[in-house]
Legacy VTK file of the C-alpha trace (Angstrom):
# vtk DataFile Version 3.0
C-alpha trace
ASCII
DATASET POLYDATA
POINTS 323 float
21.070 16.386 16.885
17.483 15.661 17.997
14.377 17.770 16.797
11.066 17.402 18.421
9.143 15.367 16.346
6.406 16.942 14.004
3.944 15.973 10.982
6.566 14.602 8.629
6.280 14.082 4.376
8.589 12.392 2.434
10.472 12.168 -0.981
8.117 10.307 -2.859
10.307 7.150 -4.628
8.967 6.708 -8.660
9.183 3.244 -9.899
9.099 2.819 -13.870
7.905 -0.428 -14.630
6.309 -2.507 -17.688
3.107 -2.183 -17.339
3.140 1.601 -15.657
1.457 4.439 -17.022
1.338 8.260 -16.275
-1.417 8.448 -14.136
0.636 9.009 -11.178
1.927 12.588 -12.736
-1.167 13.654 -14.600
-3.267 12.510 -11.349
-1.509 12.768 -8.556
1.331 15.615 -9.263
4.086 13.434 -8.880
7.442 14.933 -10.547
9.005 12.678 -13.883
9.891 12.898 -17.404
8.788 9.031 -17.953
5.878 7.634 -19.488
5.496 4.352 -17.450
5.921 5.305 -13.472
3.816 2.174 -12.210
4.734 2.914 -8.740
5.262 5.574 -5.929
6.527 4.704 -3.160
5.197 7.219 -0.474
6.439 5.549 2.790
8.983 2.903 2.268
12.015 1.424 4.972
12.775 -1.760 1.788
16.275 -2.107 1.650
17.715 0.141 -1.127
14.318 1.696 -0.993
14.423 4.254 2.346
12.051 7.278 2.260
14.105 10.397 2.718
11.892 13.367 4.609
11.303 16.544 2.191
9.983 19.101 4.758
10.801 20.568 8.437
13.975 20.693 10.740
14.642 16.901 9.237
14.716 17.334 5.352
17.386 15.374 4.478
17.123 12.400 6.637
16.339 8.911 6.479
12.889 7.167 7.635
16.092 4.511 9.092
17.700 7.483 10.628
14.477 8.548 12.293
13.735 5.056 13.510
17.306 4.729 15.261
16.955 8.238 16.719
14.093 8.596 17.476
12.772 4.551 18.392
9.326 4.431 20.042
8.699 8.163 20.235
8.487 7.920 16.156
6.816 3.935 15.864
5.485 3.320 19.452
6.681 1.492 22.330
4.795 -1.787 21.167
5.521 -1.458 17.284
9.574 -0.783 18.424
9.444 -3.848 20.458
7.684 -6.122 17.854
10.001 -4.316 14.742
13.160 -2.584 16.105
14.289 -0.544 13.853
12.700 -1.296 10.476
9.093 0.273 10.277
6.571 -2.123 9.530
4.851 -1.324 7.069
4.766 0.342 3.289
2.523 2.623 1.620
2.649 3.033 -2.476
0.620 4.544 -5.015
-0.039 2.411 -8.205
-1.087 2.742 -11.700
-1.898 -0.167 -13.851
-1.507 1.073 -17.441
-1.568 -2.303 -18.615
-2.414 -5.771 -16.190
0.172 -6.333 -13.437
1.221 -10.368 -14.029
-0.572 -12.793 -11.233
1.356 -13.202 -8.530
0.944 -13.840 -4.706
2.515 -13.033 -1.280
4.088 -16.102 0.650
3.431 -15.768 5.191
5.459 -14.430 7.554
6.619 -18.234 8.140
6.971 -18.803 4.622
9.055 -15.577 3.969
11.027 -16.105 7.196
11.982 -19.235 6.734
12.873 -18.312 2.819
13.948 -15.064 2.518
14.383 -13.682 6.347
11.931 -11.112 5.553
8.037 -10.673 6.357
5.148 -11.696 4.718
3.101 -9.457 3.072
-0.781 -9.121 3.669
-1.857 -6.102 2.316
-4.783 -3.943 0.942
-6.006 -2.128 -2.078
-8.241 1.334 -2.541
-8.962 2.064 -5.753
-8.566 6.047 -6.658
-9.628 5.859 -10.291
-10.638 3.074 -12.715
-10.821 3.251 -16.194
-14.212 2.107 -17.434
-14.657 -2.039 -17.422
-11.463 -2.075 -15.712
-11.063 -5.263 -13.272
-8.525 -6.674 -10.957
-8.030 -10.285 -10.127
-8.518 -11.575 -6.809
-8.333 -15.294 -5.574
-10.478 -18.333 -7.449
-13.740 -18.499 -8.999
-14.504 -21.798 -8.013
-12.973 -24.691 -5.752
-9.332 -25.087 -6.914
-6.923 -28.593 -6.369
-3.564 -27.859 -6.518
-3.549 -30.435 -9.139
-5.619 -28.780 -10.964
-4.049 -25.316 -10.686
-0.840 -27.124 -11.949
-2.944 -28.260 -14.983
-4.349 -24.562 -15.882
-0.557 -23.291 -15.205
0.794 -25.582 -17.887
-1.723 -25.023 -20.581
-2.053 -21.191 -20.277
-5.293 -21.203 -19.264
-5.075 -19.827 -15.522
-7.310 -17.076 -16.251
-10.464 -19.399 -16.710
-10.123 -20.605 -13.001
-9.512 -17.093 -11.591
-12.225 -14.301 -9.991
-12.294 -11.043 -11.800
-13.886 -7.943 -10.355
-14.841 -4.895 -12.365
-14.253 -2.032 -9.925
-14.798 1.693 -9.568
-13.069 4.076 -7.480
-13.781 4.032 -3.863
-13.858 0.016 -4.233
-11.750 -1.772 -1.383
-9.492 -4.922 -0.977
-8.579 -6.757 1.927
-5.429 -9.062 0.193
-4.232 -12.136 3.027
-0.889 -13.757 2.060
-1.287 -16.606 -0.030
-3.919 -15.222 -2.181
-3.401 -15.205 -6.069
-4.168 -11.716 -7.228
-3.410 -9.143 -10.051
-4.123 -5.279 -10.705
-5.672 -5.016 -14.218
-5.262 -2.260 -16.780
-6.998 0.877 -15.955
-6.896 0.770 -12.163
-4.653 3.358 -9.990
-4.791 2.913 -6.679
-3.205 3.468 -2.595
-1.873 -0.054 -1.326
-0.806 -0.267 2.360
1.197 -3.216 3.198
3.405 -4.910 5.252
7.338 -3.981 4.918
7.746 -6.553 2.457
8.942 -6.954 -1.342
8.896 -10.229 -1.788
6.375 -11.429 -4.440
5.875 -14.824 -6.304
4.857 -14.252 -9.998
2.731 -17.133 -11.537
2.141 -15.952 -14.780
2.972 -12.609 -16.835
0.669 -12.895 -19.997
4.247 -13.926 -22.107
4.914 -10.357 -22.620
8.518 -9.411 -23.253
10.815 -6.748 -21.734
12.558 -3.858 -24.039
15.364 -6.686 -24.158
13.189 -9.349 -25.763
13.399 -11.062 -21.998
10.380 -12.992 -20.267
9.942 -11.810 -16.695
11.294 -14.433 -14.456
8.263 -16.646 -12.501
8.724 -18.224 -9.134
5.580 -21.490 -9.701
7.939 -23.519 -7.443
8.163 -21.378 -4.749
4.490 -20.641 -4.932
3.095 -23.846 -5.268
3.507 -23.779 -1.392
2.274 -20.755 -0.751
-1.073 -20.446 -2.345
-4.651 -20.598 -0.027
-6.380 -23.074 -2.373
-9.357 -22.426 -0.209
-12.059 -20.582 -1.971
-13.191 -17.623 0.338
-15.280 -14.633 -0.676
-14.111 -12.299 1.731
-11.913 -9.810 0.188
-14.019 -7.276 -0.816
-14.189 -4.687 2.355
-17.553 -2.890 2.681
-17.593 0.488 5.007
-19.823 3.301 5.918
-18.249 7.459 4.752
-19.985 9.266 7.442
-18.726 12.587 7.610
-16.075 14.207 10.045
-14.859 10.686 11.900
-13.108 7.562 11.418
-15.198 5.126 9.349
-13.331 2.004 9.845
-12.583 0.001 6.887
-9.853 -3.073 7.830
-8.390 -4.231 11.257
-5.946 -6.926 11.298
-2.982 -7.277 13.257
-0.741 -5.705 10.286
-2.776 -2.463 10.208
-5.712 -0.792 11.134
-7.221 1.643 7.951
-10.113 4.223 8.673
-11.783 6.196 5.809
-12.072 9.711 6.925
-14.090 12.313 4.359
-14.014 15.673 6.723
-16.077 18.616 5.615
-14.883 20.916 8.566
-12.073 21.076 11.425
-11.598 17.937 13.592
-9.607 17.603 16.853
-7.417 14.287 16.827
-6.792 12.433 19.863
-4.083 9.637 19.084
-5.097 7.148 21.581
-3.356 4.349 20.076
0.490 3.303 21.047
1.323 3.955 17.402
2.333 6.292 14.651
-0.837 7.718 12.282
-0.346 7.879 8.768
-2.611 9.860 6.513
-3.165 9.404 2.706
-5.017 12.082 0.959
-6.811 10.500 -1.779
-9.427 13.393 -2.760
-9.070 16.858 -2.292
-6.854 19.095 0.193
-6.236 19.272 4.215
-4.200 21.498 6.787
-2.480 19.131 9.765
-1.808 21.686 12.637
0.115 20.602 15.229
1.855 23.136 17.977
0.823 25.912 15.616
2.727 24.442 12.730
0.820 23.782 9.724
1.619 21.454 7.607
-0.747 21.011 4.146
-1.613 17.569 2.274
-2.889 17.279 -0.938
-4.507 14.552 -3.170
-1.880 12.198 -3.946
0.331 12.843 -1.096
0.881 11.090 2.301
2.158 12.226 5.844
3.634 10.366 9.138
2.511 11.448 12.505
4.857 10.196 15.108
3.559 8.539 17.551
4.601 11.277 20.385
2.177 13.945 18.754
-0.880 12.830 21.023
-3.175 15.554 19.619
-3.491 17.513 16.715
-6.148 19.167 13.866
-7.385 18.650 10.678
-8.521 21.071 9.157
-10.611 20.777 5.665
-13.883 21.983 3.926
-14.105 18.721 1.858
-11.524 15.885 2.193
-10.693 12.484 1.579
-7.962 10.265 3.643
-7.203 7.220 4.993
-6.063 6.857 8.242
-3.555 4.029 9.128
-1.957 3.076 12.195
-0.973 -0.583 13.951
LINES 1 324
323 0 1 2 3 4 5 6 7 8 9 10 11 12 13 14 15 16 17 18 19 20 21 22 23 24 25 26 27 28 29 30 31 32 33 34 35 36 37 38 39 40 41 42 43 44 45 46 47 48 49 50 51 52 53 54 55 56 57 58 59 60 61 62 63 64 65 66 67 68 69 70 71 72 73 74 75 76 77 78 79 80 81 82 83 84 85 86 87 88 89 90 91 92 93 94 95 96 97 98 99 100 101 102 103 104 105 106 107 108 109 110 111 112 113 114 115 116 117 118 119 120 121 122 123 124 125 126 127 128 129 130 131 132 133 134 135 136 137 138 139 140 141 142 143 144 145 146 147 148 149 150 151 152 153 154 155 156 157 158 159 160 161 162 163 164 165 166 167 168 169 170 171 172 173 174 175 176 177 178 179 180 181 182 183 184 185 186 187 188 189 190 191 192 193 194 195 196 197 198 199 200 201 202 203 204 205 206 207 208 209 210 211 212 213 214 215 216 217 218 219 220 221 222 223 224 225 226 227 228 229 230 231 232 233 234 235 236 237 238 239 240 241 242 243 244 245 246 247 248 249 250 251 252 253 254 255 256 257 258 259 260 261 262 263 264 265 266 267 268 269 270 271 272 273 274 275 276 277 278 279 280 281 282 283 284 285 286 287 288 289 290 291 292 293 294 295 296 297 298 299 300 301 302 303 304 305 306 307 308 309 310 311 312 313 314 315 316 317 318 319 320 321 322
């Protein structure tokens, strides 16, 4: 049976990993017993993966159920036409409790031809850093593939990479083909394309509870790496108050940095669904005189049918993310 369409939350899906922490839980409320969540996934259509809505007339079903429903009245008429029924992108939460291995995303090409799956450009905004905490992004200096192979062999692959100390509100903008890491310390909101496919270059030799090495894929990336040295992937953007500051447009996703300090009117000009992610403090979405409330740490979908709607917050944080 069809609802109409409202401001929709879902299940959030906890990920214990190796290097996870309990950030996520102490931080950002999320609900588990373990002591390494690295990841939550707050808007996710992987395979095996599917968000499952938590609030309204549709608790219970599936972000996949929605999208065959529902089509371009939840996505957009361009964004159904271009994806179908798989929505394009994915939104996770991660905490770094110890340095994610270095890895890189392959293009859409690349992952097409490979894996029949997307690429996966994506970006990073960090929510909290431990102090000197760093993440690794791309080369330090002009890099042959010859000589990547070289560092890769001896172990020494950290010497040729660029490390970043960071602080919270520090932003990302990660292309495919870009060597990269999280280190330990760093939580942060990643917005991606609908993608899991990474290549893992190196993971520091650490062992799994089962004595096991974490399997690499230096083949497969070889390929797939930009060797070209850009500086480009730090994203710089103004927080004016009360409007959309606008941090990265590519044509994955749009993200806007919104800090509100009273009610706003929304206008959704854009042939796309909205997502919000509340990274600081606490908001009311009314819509039709329903009102739904996000807090820090939590994310909502507005389908892209609900043309016009309010925020409403004395001091807030979100990004804004659309296609």
């Amino acid at each position: 049976m069809r609802h109409h369409l409202y401001p929709i939350k879902f299940h959030p899906i906890l990920k214990e990993k190796i290097w996870g922490g309990e950030k996520l839980r102490q931080i950002l409320n999320k609900k588990s017993q373990s002591a390494n969540i690295g990841e939550s996934w707050e808007i996710s259509d992987v395979k095996q993966d599917i968000s499952v809505v938590s609030n309204g007339e549709l608790q219970g079903a599936t972000l996949k159920e929605l999208l065959v429903t529902y089509r371009d009245e939840l996505i957009g008429i361009t964004n159904f036409e271009n994806f179908g029924e798989t929505f394009p992108l994915l939104i996770k939460f991660i905490d770094a409790k110890e340095d994610l291995s270095i890895q890189l995303h392959p293009n859409d090409e690349l992952a097409k031809q490979r894996h029949n799956s997307f690429g996966k450009t994506e970006m990073w905004y960090v929510m909290q850093a431990d102090y000197q905490a760093n993440l690794i992004i791309g080369f330090n200096k002009k890099i042959t593939p010859e000589l990547y192979q070289k560092h890769l062999r001896s172990k020494t692959l950290t010497k040729i990479l660029n490390i970043d100390k960071v602080k919270k509100g520090d932003t990302y903008f990660i292309e495919v083909g870009r060597v990269h890491a999280i280190g330990a310390g760093v939580m942060l909101a990643e917005i991606q394309q609908t993608s899991d496919i990474t290549y893992r270059l190196y993971d520091w030799d650490r062992k799994d509870k089962q004595g096991q090495v974490r399997e690499l894929h230096n083949d497969l990336a070889l390929e797939a790496i930009d060797f070209n040295m850009k500086d480009d992937f730090r994203v710089s953007y103004s927080k004016m108050y009360n409007r959309a500051n606008n941090m990265i447009s590519c044509s994955y996703f749009t993200t806007n940095y919104l800090h509100l300090i009273e009610e706003i009117e929304k206008i959704n000009t854009h042939d796309s669904f909205i997502i919000y992610i509340c990274i600081e403090g606490q908001a009311n979405i009314i819509f039709n005189g329903v009102n739904e409330t996000i807090n820090k740490g939590e994310t909502i979908l507005m389908p892209a049918v609900l043309k016009r709607f309010k925020i409403d917050s004395n001091n807030v944080k979100l990004l804004e993310v659309y296609i």
